[in-house]
C-alpha positions in Angstrom: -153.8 -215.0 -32.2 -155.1 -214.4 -28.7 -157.9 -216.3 -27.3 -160.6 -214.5 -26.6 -162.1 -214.3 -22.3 -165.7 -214.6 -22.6 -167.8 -213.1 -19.1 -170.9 -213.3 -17.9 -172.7 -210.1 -16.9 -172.5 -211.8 -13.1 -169.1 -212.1 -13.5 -168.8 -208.8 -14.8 -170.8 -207.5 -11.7 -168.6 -208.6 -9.5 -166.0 -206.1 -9.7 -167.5 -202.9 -8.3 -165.2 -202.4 -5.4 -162.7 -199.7 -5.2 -159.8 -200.2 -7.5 -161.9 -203.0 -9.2 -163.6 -201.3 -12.0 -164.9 -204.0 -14.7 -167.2 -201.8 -17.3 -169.1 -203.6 -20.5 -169.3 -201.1 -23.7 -170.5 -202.4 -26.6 -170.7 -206.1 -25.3 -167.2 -206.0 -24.8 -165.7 -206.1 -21.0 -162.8 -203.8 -20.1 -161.1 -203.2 -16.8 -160.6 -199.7 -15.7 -159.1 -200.3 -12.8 -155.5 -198.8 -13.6 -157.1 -195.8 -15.7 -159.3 -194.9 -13.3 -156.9 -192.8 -11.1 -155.8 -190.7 -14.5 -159.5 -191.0 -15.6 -159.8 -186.9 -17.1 -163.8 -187.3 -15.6 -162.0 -188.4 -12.3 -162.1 -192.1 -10.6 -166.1 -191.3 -9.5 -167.8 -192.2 -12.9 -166.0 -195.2 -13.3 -166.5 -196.7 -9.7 -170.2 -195.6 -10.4 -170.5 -197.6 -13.6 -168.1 -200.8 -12.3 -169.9 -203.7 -12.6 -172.8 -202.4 -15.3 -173.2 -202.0 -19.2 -172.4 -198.3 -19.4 -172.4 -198.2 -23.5 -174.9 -195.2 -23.5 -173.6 -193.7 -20.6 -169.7 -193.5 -22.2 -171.4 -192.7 -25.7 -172.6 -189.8 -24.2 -169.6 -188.2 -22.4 -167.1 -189.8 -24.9 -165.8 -188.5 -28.7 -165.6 -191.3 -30.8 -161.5 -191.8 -30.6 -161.6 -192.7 -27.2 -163.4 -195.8 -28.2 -161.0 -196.4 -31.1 -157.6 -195.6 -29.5 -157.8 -195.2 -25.8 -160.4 -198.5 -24.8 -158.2 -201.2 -26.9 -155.6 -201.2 -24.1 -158.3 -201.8 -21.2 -160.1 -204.6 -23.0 -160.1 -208.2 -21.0 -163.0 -210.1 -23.2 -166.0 -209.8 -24.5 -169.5 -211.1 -22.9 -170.6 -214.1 -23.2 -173.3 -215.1 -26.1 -175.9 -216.2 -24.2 -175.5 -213.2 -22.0 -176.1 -210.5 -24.3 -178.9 -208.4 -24.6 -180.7 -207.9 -26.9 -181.8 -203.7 -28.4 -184.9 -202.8 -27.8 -186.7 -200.7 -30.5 -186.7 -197.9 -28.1 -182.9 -198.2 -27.4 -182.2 -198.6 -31.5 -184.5 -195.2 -32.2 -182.3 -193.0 -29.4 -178.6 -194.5 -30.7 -180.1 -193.2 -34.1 -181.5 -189.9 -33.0 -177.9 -189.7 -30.9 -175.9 -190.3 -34.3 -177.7 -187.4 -35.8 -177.6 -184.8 -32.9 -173.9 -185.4 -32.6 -173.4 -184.6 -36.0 -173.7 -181.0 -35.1 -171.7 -180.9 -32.2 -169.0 -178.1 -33.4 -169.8 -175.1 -31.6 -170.6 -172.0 -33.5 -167.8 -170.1 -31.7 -169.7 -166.3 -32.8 -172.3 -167.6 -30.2 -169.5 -167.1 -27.4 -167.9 -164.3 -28.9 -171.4 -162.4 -28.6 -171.5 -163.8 -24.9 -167.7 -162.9 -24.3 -168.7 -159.0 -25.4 -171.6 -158.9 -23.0 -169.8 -161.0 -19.9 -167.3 -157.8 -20.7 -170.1 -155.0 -21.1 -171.9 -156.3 -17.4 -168.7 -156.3 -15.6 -167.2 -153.1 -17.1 -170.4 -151.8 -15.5 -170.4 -152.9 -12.0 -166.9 -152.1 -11.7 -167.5 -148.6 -12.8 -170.4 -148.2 -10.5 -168.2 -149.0 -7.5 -165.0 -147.1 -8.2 -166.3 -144.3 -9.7 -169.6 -143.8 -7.9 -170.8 -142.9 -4.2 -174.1 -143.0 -4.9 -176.0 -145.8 -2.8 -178.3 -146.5 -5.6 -175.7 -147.5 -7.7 -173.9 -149.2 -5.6 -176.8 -151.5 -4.9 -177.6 -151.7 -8.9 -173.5 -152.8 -8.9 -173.9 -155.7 -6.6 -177.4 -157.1 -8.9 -174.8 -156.4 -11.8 -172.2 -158.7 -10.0 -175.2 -161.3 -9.0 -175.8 -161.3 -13.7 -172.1 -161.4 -14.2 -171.5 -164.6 -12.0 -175.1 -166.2 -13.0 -173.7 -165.7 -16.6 -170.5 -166.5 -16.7 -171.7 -169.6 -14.7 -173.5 -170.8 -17.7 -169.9 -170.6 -19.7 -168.5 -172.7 -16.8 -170.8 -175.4 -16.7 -169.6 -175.7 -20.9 -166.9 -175.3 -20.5 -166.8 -178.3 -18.2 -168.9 -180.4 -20.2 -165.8 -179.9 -23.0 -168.7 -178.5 -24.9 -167.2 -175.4 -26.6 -164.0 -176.2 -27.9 -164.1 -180.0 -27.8 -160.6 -180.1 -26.4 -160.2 -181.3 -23.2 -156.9 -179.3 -21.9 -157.9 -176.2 -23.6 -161.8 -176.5 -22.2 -159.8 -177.4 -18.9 -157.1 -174.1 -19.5 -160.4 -171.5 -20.3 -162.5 -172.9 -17.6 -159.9 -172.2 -14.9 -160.3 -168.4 -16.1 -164.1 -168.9 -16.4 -164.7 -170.8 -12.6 -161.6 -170.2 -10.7 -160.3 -166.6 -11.6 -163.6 -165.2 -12.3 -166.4 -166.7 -9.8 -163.5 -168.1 -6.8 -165.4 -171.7 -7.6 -162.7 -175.0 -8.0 -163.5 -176.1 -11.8 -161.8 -179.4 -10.9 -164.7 -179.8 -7.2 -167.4 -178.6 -9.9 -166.2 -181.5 -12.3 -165.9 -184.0 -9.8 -169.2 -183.7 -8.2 -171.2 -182.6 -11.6 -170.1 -185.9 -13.7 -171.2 -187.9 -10.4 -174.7 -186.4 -10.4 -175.2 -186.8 -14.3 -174.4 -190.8 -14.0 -176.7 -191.4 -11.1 -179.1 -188.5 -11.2 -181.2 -188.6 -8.4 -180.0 -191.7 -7.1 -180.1 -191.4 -2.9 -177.4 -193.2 -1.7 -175.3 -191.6 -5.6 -175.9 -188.7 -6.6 -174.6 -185.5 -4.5 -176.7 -182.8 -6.2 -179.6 -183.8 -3.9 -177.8 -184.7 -0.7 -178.0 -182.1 1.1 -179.2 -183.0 5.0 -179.4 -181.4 7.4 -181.1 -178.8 5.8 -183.0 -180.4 2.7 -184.3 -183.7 1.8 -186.4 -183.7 -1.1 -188.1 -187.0 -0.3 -189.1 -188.9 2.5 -185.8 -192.0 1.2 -183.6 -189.4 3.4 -185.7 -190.1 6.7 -184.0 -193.4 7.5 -180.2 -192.4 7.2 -178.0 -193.0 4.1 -174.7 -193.8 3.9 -173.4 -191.4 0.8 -171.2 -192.8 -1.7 -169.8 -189.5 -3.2 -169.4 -188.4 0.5 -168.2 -191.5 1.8 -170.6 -190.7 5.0 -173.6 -191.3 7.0 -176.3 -188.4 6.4 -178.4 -188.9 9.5 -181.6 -187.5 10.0 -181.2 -186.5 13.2 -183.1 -183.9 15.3 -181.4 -180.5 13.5 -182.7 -182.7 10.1 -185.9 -182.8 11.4 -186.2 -179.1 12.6 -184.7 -178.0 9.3 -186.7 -180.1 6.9 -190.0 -179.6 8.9 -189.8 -176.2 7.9 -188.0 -176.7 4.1 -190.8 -175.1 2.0 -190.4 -172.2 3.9 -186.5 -172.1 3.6 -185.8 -173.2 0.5 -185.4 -169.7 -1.3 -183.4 -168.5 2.1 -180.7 -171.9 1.3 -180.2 -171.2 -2.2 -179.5 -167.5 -1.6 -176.8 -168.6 0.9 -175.5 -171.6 -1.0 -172.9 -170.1 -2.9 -170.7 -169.5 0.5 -170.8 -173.1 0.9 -169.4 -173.7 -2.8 -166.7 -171.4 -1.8 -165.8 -173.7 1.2 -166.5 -176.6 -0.9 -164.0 -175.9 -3.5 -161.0 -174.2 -0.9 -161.2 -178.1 0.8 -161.1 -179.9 -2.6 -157.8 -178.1 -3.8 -156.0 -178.7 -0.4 -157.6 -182.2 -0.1 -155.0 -185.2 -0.4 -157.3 -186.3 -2.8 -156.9 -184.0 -5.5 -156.9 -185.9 -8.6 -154.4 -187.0 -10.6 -154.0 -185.0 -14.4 -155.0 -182.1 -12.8 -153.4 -178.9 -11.9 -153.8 -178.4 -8.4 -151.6 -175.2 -8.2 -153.0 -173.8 -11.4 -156.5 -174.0 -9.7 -154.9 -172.7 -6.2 -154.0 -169.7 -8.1 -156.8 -169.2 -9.8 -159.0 -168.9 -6.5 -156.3 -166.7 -5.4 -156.2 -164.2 -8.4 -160.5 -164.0 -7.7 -160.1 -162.9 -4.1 -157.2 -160.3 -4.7 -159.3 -158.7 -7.5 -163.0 -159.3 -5.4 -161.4 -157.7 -2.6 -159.7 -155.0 -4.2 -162.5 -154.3 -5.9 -164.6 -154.0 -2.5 -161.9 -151.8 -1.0 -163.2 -148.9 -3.0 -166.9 -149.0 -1.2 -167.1 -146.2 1.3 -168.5 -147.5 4.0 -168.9 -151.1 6.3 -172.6 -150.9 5.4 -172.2 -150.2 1.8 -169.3 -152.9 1.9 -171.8 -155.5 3.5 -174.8 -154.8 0.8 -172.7 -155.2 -1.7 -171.3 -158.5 -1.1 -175.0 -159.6 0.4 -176.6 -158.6 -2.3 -175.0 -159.9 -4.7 -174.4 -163.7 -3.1 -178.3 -163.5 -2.0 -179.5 -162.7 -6.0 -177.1 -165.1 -7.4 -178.6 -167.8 -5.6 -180.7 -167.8 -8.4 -178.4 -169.8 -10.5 -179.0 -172.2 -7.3 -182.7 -172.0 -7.7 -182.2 -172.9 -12.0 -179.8 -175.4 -11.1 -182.5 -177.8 -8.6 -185.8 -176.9 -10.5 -185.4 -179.5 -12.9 -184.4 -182.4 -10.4 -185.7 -181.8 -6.9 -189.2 -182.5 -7.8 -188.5 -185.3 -9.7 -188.7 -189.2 -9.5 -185.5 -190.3 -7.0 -184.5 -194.0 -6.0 -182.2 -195.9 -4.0 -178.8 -197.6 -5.9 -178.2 -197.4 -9.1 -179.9 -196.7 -11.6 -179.1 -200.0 -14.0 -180.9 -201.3 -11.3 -183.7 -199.2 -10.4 -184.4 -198.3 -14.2 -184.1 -202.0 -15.0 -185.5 -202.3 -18.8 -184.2 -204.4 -21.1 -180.7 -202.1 -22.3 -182.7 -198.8 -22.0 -182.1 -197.6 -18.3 -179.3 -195.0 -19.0 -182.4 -192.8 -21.3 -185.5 -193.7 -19.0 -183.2 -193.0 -15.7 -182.5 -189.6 -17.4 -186.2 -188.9 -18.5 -187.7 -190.2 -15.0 -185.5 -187.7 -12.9 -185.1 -184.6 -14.9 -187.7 -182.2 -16.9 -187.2 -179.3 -19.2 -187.8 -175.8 -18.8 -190.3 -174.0 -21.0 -189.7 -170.6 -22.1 -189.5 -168.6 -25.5 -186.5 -168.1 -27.4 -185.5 -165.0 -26.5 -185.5 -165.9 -22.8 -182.8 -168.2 -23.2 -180.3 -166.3 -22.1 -181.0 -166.4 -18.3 -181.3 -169.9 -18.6 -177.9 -170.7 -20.4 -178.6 -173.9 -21.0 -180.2 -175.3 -18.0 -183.3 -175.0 -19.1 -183.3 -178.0 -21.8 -182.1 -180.3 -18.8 -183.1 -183.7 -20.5 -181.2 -183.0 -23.4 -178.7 -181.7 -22.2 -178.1 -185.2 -20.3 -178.4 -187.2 -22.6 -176.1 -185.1 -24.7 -173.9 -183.4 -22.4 -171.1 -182.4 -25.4 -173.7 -181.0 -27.2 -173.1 -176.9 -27.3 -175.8 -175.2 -25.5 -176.9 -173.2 -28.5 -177.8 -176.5 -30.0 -180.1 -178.0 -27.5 -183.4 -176.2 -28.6 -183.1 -178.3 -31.6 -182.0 -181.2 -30.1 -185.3 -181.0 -27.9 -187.4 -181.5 -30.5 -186.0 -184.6 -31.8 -186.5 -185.9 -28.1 -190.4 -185.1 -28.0 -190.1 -187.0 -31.3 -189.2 -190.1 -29.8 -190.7 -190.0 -26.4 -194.3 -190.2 -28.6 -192.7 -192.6 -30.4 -192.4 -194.8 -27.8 -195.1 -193.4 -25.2 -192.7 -192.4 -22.7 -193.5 -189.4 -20.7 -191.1 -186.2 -21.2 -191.7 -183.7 -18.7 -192.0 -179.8 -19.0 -193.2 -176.6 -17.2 -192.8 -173.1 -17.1 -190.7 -171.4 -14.7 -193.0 -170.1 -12.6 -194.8 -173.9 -12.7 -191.2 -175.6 -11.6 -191.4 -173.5 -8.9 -194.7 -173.6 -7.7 -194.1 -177.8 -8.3 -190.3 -177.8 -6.0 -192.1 -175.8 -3.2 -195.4 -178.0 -3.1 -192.8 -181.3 -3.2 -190.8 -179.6 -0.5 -193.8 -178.9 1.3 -194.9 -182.6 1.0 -191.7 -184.2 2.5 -192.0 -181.6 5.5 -195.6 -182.6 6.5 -194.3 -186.2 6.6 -190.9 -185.4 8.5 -193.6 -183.3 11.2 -195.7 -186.4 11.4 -192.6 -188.8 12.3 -193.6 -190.4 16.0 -190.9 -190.6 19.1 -191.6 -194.5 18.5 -190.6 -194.2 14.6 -187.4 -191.6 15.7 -185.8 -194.2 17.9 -186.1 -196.9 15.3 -184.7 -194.5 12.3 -181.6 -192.4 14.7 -180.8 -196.3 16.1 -180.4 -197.6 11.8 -178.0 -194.8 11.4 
């Protein structure tokens, strides 16, 4: 019989370095650090995690028979008795409130068949209106149609890559290339890579790319003294163009997410010609599916009669579906953020992974019917903390959540849309007032840290 390694969680910690990925699940220590190249997820939540107890953290992005069949083979020991932690009631009551949400994780599939009909209806539409119609009107109501028809089928992306419809990881992968790649000219495989990074360390500084975004944002005053970023392997400096741009965020904000989507195009044409790309996934089958998306966009633009109704179309439509943009940052940007890690920012007993979630993301109010333009995103915490979960499962899954956080008196945080607006702008506004107030004396000190 072989003898059993015990660790300590120092020990554990020690391997966090790249290609040294030592994880505790379960009280039991596992390195990753051969699986992590051919990790489905991608290397990046596994370097995150390296060195910490990620037991919630893989419960939550993990079926059950990766734990029985895949982690055997990666296990190195167990951790040491006096080490352990022990389960707080809080941590006990969400493990049982996760056993029972997962329980309904198969996907009513007439849910998608009802969004397939009307993804086919909106862009049945807008192709009609350009090919068949002159009329300037219509042209114009064509590009808002195409701004719907990418917000939507946006929605069925961000499922798809959350494995979240079928539960099948190649044929998720196989229908989201159509969904992201062929239909919106967005990399599914970038979108994975920097998604999974942000739901790990949400709203961690130095972590988490989804709020990295100098020179042109910084949603709190932890960007002022420059970062190095460990998803973009860089420096941001807040340099003079930082300043001028965040001074003035509050005004700009709307202006950036209406523009953002050309930089997701550039974002995803690097990551599929980057030698990089990761390994298990189909680098040509994504290069072709970008490929197919601008023959057919372009084609399709070829039938507008004129330069200016050629550049209101496209305009248009990029500007209006910046409002996926706007959906996508309301429920983090005005949120708590932190430096490191969050096992170590959020350090509470064996509960950080569910209070780092519930400190840095809120929900979206709004009535049933409404949930359609919000797809998902705007049950934010649950869907976190349950990213498998099919979307048309979350408003149920929200209650139990409410349930717990008055359990335990932890605060779970909500507002309308119109209120997470207001609250982002008034946050943005905030960290511009005190990136004007920066003296030369205090400039120096920060651009000579960088």
């Amino acid at each position: 019989m072989k003898k059993t390694n015990y660790y300590s969680l120092d020990e554990v910690k020690k391997h966090n370095s790249e290609g040294d990925y030592w994880v505790v699940i379960n009280d039991e220590v596992y390195d990753l650090s051969r699986w992590a190249p051919h990790h489905p997820g991608g290397e990046l939540p596994i370097r995150y995690m390296a060195g910490h107890d990620c037991t919630d953290v893989f419960k939550a992005f993990h079926l059950n028979w990766v734990s029985e069949k895949k982690l055997p083979a990666f296990k190195i020991g167990e951790v040491a008795e006096e080490c352990k932690r022990s389960e707080s009631s809080l941590v006990k009551d969400y493990r049982k409130v996760r056993e029972e949400i997962e329980r309904g994780l198969d996907t009513n599939y007439w849910f998608y068949v009802g969004h397939g009909i009307h993804l086919s209806v909106i862009f049945a539409v807008l192709v009609y209106g350009v090919v068949y119609s002159n009329n300037v009107y219509i042209q114009v109501a064509s590009s808002i149609t195409m701004a719907l028809f990418w917000q939507q089928i946006a929605f069925v992306g961000h499922d798809l890559g959350h494995t979240a419809v079928t539960h099948n990881l190649k044929m998720d992968g196989l229908i989201g290339i159509f969904v992201g790649n062929m239909a919106t000219g967005m990399s599914v495989g970038w979108w994975k890579r920097s998604h999974n990074a942000h739901h790990i360390v949400t709203n961690s500084v130095e972590f988490d790319p989804d709020i990295q975004h100098l020179p042109v944002i910084a949603i709190t005053d932890k960007f002022f003294k420059s970062v190095r970023s460990m998803y973009h392997e860089k420096i941001l400096y807040f340099d003079g163009l930082a300043k001028f741009f965040v001074s003035n965020q509050h005004w700009l904000y709307y202006l950036i997410m209406g523009l953002a989507r050309y930089n997701l195009y550039a974002q995803s044409v690097l990551f599929v010609f980057s030698g990089t790309f990761p390994k298990g996934q189909n680098k040509y089958l994504e290069i072709f599916g970008m490929v197919f998306f601008w023959t057919w966009y372009i084609y399709l633009c070829s039938f507008l009669p004129s330069w200016t109704s050629l550049f209101i179309f496209v305009f248009v439509a990029h500007f209006l579906a910046g409002i996926l943009h706007i959906q996508i940052t309301l429920s983090h940007f005005s949120m708590e953020t932190y430096h490191g890690h969050p096992m170590d920012a959020f350090n509470k007993s064996s509960s950080e992974f569910l209070r780092s979630q519930l400190a840095t993301t809120m929900d979206i109010d709004c009535y049933p019917w409404l949930d359609f333009f919000h797809g998902g995103l705007q049950f934010q915490i649950e869907h976190h903390l349950f990213p498998r979960l099919p979307r048309h499962r979350l408003r149920a899954a929200k209650a139990k959540i409410i349930e717990l956080c008055k359990k335990h008196n932890i605060t779970y945080r909500t507002k309308t849309f119109l209120e997470a607006n207001i609250e982002i702008v008034q946050q943005l506004k905030e960290t511009a007032a005190r990136a004007q107030c920066i003296s030369p004396i205090i400039w120096e000190g920060i651009n000579a840290i960088g």
